[in-house]
C-alpha positions as CSV (number, residue, x, y, z in Angstrom):
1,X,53.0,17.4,47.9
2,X,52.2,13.7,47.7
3,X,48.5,13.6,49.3
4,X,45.0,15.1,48.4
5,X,44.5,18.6,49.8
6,X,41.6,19.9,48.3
7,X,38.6,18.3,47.1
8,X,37.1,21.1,44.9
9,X,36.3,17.8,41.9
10,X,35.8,15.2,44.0
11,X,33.5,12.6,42.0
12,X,34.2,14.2,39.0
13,X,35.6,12.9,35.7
14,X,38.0,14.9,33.5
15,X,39.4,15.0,30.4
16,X,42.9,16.9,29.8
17,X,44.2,17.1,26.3
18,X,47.2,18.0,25.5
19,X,48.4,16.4,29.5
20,X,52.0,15.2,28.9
21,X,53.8,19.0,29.3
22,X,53.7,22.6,30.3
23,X,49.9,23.8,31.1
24,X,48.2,20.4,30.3
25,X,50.3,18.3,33.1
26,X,49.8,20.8,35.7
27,X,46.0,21.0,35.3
28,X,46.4,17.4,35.5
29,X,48.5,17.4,38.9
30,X,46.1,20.3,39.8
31,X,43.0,18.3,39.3
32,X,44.2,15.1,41.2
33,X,44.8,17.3,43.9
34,X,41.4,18.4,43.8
35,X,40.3,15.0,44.0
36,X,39.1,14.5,40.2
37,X,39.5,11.1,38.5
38,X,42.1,12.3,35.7
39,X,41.5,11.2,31.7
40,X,45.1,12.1,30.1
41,X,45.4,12.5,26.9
42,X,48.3,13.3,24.7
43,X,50.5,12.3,21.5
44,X,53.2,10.8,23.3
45,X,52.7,7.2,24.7
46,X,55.5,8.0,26.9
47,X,54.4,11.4,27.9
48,X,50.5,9.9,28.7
49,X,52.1,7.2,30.8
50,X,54.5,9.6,33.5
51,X,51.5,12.2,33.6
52,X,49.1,9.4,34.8
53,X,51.6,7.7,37.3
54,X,52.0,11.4,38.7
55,X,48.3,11.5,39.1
56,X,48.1,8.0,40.3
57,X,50.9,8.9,42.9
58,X,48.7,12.2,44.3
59,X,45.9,9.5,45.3
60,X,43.7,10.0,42.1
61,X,42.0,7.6,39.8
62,X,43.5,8.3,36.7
63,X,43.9,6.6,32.5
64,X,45.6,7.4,29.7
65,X,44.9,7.2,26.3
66,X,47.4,8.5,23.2
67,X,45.1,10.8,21.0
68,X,46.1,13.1,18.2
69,X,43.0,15.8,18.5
70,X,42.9,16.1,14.5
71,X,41.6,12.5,14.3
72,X,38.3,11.9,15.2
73,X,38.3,8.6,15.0
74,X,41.0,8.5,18.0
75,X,38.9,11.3,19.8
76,X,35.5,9.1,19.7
77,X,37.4,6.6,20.9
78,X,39.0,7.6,23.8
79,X,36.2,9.3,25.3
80,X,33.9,5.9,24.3
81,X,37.2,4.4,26.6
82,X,36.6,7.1,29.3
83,X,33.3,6.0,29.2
84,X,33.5,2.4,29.4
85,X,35.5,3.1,32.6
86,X,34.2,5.5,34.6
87,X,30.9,5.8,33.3
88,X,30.9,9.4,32.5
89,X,32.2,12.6,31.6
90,X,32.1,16.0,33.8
91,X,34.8,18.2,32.4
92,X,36.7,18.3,29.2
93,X,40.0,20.7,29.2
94,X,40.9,21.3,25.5
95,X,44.5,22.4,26.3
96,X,46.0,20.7,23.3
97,X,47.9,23.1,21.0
98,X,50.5,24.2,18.9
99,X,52.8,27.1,17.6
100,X,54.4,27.3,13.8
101,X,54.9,31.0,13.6
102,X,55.8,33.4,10.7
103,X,54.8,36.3,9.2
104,X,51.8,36.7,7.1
105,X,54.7,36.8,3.9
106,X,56.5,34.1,4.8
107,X,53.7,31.5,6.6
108,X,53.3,28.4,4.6
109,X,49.8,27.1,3.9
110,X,51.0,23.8,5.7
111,X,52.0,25.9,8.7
112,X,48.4,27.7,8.6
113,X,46.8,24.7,8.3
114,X,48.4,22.5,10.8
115,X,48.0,25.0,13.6
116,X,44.6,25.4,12.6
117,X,44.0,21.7,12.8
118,X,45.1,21.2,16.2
119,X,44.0,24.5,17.4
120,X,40.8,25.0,16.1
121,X,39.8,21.3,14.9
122,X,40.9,19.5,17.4
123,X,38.8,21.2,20.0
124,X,35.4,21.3,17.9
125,X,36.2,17.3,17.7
126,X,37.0,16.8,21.5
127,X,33.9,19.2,22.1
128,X,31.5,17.5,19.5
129,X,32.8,14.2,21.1
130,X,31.6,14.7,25.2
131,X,29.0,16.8,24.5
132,X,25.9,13.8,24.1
133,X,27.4,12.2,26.9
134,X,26.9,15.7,28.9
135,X,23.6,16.2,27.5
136,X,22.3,13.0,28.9
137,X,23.8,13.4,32.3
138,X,22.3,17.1,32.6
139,X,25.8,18.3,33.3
140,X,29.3,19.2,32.5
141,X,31.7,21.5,32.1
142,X,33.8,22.2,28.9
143,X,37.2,24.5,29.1
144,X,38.7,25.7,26.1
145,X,42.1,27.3,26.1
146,X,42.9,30.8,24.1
147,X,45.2,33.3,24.5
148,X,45.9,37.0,25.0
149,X,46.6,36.4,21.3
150,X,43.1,35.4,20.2
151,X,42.1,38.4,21.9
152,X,44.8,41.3,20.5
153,X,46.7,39.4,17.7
154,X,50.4,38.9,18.3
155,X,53.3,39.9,15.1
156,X,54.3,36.3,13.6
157,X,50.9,34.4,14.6
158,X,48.5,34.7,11.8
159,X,47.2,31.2,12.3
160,X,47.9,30.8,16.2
161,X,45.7,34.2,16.4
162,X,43.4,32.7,14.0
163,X,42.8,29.4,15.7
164,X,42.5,31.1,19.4
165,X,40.0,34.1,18.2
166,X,37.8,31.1,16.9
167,X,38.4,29.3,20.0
168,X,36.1,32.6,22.0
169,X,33.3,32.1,19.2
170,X,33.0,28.3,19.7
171,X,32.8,28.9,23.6
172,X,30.6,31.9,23.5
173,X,28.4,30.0,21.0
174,X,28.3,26.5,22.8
175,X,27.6,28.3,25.6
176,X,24.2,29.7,24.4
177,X,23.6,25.9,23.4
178,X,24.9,24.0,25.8
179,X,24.0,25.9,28.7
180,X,20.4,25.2,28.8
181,X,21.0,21.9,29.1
182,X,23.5,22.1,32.5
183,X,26.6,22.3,30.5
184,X,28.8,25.4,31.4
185,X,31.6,26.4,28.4
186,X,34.1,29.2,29.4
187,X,37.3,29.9,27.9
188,X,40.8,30.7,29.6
189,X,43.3,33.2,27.6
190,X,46.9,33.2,29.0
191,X,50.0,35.4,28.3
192,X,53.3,34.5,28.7
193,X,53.7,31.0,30.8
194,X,56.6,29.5,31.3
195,X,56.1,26.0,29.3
196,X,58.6,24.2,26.9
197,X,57.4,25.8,24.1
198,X,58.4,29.4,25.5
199,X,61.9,28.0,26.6
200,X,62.7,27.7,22.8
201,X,63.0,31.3,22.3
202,X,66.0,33.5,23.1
203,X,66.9,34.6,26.6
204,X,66.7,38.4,25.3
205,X,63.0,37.8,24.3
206,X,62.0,36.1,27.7
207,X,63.5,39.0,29.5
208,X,61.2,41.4,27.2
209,X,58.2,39.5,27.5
210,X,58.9,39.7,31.2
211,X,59.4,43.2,31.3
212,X,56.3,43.8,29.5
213,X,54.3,42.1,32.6
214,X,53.2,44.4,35.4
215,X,54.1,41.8,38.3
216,X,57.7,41.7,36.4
217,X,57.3,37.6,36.1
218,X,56.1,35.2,33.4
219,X,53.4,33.4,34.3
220,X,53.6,29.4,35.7
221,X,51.3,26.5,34.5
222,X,50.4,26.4,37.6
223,X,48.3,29.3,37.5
224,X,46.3,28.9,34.5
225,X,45.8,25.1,36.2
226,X,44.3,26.7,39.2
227,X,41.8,28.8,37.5
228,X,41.4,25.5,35.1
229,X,40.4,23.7,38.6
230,X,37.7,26.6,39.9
231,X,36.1,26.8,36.4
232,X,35.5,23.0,36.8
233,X,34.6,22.9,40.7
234,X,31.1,23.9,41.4
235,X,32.2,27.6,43.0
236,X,31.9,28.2,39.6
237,X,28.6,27.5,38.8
238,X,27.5,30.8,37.4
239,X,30.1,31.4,34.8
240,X,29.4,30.4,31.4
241,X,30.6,31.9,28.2
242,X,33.6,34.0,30.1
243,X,36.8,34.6,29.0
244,X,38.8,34.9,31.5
245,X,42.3,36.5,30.8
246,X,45.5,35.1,33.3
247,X,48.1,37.2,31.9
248,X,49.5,38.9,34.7
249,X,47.8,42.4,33.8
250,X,49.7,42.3,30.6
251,X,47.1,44.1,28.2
252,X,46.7,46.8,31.2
């Protein structure tokens, strides 16, 4: 598809961590679709670079910063950039995130700690970050990614667990205090999608995980990107403090 086909976010400016792979690139091909100008933010200059040229080549405004989510300082100043540029902010998607699994025995305290960093620092400081500009507008729209695993634990994922369980509380909380002033903060929890991080493990797992999913298929970034875009679009302007599970009917 090489032209805008839906205009759901129109006028609207986003922010996408995490942009350069898997879930974070399709919300951002998703979002240019929908007619969004498209912030892309990720680690890899590189990575930031071929996400905004496929944005770019959809029709959509769209920049690119590099931003590691565990450093404020690079945080402020990308959305002070995103600022400077388009003049403000309307939706933030706080996909960034990492795995470093092992077993409450075996888990360093590095591995606990880095996933919490990115996981569950890295949002608060993207969060923190847009949410005066929001204020001031009267508006906005903050998406935070969790899991089925912040919601049921998963064996090997004392920290991922951690960081996405702490995920729900910031959105149900910012939510309650954000939503009086026109900001809407929901959260998205996906099972198994097929991203690079799930192409790491075993063929045997995959075909377990699989089997474990009532439609009998892992899910696609896609579809946690498309119900990234309706969160953000103004059909879904009633919805705040949701978790809203994309798994397939996996916990069924």
């Amino acid at each position: 598809m090489n032209t805008l086909t839906a205009q759901r976010l129109t006028g609207k400016v986003c922010i996408i961590t995490g942009a350069a792979q898997g879930i974070g690139l399709a919300t951002a091909i998703e979002f240019a679709m929908e007619g969004a100008t498209v912030a892309v933010c990720d680690v890899r200059q590189a990575g930031v670079d071929q996400a905004v040229a496929q944005c770019q080549a959809l029709g959509a405004h769209a920049a690119g910063w590099v931003v590691d989510v565990t450093q404020r300082e690079m945080v402020d100043a990308m959305v002070q950039n995103a600022l400077n540029q388009f003049g403000r902010i309307d939706v933030l998607v706080n996909n960034a995130g990492i795995t470093q699994d092992a077993r409450l025995q075996k888990m360093t305290l590095a591995q606990f700690d880095r996933v919490i960093d990115v996981n569950l620092r890295g949002v608060f400081h993207c969060a923190q970050a847009v949410s005066d500009a929001m204020v001031a507008q009267g508006s906005g729209v903050i998406l935070n990614a969790s899991s089925v695993v912040g919601i049921y634990g998963n064996f090997g994922q004392t920290n991922y667990a951690a960081s996405k369980f702490g995920v729900i509380g910031f959105t149900k909380t910012w939510a309650r205090e954000l939503g009086p002033k026109g900001i809407r903060v929901n959260a998205v929890a996906p099972g198994f999608i097929e991203t690079p991080i799930l192409a790491t493990m075993p063929a045997k797992v995959i075909d377990e995980m699989r089997d474990r999913v009532p439609l009998k298929r892992l899910g696609r970034a896609q579809d946690i990107a498309q119900v990234y875009a309706f969160l953000a679009s103004d059909q879904a302007a009633y919805i705040n403090g949701a978790v809203i599970e994309v798994s397939g009917g996996l916990t069924v």
